[in-house]
N, C-alpha and C positions, 0 to 999 in steps of 0.2 A: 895814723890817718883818722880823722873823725867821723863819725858816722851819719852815714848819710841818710834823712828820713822824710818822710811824707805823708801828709794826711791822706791820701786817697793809697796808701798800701795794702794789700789782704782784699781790696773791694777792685778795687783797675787792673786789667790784665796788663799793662804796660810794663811791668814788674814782677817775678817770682822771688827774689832772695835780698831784697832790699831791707830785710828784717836782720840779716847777716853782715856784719862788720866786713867789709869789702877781703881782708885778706881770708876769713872764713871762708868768704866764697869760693873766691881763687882755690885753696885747698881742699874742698869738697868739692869743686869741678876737677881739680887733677885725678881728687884721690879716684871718682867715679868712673875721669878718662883711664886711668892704672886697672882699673878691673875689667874694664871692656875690651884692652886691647890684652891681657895676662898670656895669652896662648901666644901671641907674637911679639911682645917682649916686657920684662920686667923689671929694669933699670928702670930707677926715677925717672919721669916726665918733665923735662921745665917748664914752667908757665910765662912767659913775655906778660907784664900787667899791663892794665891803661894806666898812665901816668892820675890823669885826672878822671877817675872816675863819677865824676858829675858834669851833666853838660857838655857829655861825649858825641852825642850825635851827630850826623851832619843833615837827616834828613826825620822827617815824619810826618805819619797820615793820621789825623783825627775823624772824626764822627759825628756829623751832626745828627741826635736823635729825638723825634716825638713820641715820646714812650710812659706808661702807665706808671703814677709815682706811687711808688712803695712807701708804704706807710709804717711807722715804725712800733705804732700800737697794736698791728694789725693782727686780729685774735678770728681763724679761721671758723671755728663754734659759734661766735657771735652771728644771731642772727639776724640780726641789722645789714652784716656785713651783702646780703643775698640784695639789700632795696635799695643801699647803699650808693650811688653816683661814684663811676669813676676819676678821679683828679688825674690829668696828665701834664706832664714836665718839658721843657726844651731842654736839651744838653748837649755840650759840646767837648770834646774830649775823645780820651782811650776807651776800647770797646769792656763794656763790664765781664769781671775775669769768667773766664764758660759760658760766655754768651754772646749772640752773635744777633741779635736786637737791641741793646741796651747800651748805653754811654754813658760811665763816667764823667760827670761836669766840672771837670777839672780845674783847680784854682792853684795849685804849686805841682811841680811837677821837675826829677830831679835827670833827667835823660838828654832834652834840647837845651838852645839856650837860653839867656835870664828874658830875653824880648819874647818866648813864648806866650805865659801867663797875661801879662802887656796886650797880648795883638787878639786872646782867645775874647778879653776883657771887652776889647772895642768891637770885635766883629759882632759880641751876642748885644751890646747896642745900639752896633747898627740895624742886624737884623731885625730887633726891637723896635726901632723906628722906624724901619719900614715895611713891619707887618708881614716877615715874611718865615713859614711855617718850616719848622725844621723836618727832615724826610721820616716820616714813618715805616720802620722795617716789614711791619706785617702788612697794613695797608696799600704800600708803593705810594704814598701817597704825600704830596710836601717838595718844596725846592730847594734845599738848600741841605745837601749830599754828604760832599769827604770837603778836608781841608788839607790840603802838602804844604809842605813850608822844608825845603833844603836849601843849607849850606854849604858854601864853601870854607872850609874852617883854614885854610892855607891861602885865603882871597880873599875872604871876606865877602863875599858877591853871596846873594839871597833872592829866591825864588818864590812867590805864593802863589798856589794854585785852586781856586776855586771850583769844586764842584756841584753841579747843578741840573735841576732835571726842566728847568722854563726860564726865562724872562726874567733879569732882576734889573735894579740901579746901576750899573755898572760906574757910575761917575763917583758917587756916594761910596761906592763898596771904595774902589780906588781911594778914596781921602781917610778912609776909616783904616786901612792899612798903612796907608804913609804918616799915620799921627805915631805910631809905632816904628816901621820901618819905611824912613822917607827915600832910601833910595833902591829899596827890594824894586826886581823886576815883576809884572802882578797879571798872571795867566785866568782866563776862567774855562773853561771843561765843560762838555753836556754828556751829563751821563744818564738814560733814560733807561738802561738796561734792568735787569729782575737782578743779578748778582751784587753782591755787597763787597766791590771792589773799587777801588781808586783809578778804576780803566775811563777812560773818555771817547764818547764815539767823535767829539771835534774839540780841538784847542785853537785858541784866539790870544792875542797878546790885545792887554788893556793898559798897559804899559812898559817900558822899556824892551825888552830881549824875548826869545823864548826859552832864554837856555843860560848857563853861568858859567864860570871857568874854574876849578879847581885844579890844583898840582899835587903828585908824589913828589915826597922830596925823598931821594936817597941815601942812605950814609952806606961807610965803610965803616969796620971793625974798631974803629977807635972815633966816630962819629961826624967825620966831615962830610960835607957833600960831597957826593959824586956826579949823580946826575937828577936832573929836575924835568919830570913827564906832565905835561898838560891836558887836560881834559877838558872837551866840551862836552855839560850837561844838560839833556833837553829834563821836564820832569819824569819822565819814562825809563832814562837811562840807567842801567846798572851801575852802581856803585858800590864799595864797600860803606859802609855806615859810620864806622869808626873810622877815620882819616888817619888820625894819628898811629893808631897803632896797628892797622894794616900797612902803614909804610914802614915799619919796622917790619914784618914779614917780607913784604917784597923785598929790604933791605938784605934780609936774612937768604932767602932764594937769589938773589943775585950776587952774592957773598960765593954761595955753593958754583953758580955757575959760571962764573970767572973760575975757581980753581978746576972746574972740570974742563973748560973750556972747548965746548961743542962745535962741530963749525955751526951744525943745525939743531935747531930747536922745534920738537910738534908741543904746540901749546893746543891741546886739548880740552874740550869744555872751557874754552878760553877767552868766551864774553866779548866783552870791548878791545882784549888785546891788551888787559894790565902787565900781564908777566912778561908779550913777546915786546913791548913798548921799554919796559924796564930794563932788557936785559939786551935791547937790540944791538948796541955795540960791542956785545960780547959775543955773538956769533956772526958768520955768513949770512943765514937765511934762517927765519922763523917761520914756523906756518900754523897760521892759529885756524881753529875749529869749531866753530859754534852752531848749533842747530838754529838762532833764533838773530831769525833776519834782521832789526831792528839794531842790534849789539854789534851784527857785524858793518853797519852802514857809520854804526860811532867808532867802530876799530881802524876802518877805511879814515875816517874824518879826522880821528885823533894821530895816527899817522904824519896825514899830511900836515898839520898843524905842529910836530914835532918833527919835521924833517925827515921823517923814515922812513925808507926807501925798500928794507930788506923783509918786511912780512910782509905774508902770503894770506890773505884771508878767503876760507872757503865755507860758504855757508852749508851746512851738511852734518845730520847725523853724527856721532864717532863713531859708531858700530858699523854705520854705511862708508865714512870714510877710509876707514880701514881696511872694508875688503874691496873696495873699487881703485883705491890706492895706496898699497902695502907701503908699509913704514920700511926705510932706507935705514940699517942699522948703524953703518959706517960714519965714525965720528959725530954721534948724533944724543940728544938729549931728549928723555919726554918729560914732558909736566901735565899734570892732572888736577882738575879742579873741578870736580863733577858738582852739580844739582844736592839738596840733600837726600834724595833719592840714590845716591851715587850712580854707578858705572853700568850701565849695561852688558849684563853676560860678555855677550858676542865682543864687546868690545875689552871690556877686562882679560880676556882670555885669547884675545889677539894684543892686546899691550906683553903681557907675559910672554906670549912664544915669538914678539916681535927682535929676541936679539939684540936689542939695543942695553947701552952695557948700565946705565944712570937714569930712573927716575925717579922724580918728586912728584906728593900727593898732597896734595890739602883739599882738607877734608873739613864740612861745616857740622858733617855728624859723624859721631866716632861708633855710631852702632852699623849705618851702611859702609864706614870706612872698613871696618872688620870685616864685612861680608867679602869687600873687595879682596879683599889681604889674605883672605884663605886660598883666591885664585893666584895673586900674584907671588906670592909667597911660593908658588908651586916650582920658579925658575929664579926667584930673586930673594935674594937676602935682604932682611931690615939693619943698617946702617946708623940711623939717629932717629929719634921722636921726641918734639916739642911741642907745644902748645903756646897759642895766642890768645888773651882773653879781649876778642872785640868787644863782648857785651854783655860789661858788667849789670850787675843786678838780673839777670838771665841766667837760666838753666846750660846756655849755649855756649860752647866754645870752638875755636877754631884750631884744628890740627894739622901737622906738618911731618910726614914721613920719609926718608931719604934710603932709596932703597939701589941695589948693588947687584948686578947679574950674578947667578953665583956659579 
């Protein structure tokens, strides 16, 4: 595979290992994942790659920043430097690597896809032409905020969402998008807030939708479809990032739970309802769990847009779900997919003494996933562990643990 590079590497946090030949990295996230988890077990780890590791994304938030340009002569002795006038820059981009004022003004870029560079190109012309000041982190000061732009990589369907603290052109901005992507749906956002997040206190549609449709597609062990899950996405909604090779995970977890065949499934820390959606036809009943109300109104949505009838969604806690409604151990399956924070005591330690005889863990960090696994491991044996590398050129990987009452 040839290697993948970029001029703004070493300087944009959008990237840590981009400097490594893609299968290095792979290999040095296993090897890292093998010594984190050494106490609970020591068979090789497989790694699931991204096929294409360029251009894997399906979503990302840029930065529009007014910030003090660094100068590359700049000799801090010099005493000019004290009378000296500061120069400041617009830029638009990834946030600069350890820092949380500063922006990369990114011109190639090897994560989204080829229409990024393309759309960053038009909008700093636009904003250009209509004089309008990019937000400064320290002052609060400036209109023109975050930038989202998600895909559907399995649809094709594209979202951009403008974030903004006043008043712009709205008609203009719309045309300076569509010379790039003439059929994106084109959202703008007011974000007024002191935090340096892509949250909106209002969204508007400035054209088309306010939301896109992507699919899972399923296979079985020798790669045909099975079954194909629809999603509707507002820009808020939870998603895996990686499209591609998260559906090989859920292919993999629904592989397992066809042969265990549960009547019931507790999908745990369970978002939108990926796993209980994926696997619906394999059990009776699902009951997914999610503390964060917004995830569970797209599990309800996503549901009904795929015919499913057998999840149960309850917004709540896990730790709280658990002790106000004990987990039913009879013919029953748990799946876990905590926060990178992982698992809450109270709950880790009622999933373990819950009896149930099959669960699966995926895990987004393998350092809280340990912590988990010293409790769980108190009643249950580990099974199998693999890994998924959603996202390449990142430190990050995705882990998968199959554990067995003991």
């Amino acid at each position: 595979m040839p290697n993948i590079t970029c001029k703004h590497f070493g300087v944009c946090g959008g990237c840590s290992l981009l400097n490594l030949p893609y299968e290095e990295q792979v290999a040095k996230k296993r090897a890292k994942l093998q010594d984190i988890l050494k106490d609970f077990w020591t068979e090789e780890i497989p790694v699931t790659v991204t096929d294409e590791p360029k251009n894997f994304r399906n979503k990302v938030e840029l930065g529009f920043c007014h910030q003090v340009k660094w100068r590359d002569d700049y000799n801090k002795k010099d005493p000019a430097n004290k009378t000296r006038p500061l120069e400041f820059e617009q830029t638009l981009g990834f946030k600069l690597k350890g820092r949380w004022d500063r922006a990369v003004d990114i011109e190639e870029c090897a994560l989204f896809n080829e229409k990024l560079v393309p759309l960053l190109t038009a909008l700093r012309a636009w904003a250009k032409q209509e004089n309008l000041e990019y937000y400064d982190q320290r002052k609060h000061t400036g209109v023109l905020r975050h930038l989202m732009l998600r895909e559907g990589k399995n649809t094709g369907e594209e979202i951009v969402v403008l974030f903004v603290t006043d008043d712009f052109n709205e008609k203009t901005f719309v045309a300076a998008v569509e010379s790039v992507l003439p059929c994106a749906h084109i959202m703008a956002a007011v974000n007024s807030g002191l935090a340096d997040t892509a949250a909106p206190e209002s969204l508007r549609v400035l054209k088309g939708k306010d939301h896109i449709f992507e699919k899972i597609i399923l296979t079985d062990e020798s790669g045909k479809t099975v079954r194909e899950v629809v999603f509707k996405l507002s820009p808020q909604s939870f998603f895996q990032t990686n499209t591609k090779t998260a559906q090989k995970m859920y292919s993999r977890v629904r592989e397992i739970v066809k042969k265990i065949a549960p009547k019931r499934i507790y999908d745990l820390y369970g978002g939108a309802g990926s796993f209980s959606l994926s696997c619906a036809d394999l059990c009776e009943k699902s009951v997914c769990v999610e503390s964060v109300a917004p995830a569970i109104y797209n599990g309800i949505e996503n549901a009904k847009l795929n015919g499913v009838c057998n999840v149960q969604f309850f917004c709540a806690k896990v730790e709280d779900f658990v002790k106000e409604q004990p987990i039913e151990r009879k013919d029953a399956l748990i799946i876990l997919d905590p926060p990178r924070g992982g698992m809450h005591p109270r709950a880790a330690k009622a999933v373990a003494e819950s009896g149930v005889e099959n669960v699966l863990y995926i895990s987004c960090n393998p350092v809280t996933l340990a912590n988990d696994l010293k409790i769980l491991t108190q009643h249950y044996e580990i099974l199998h562990v693999e890994a998924f590398d959603f996202f390449p050129h990142s430190d990050h990987i995705e882990t998968f643990v199959q554990l067995k009452l003991k």
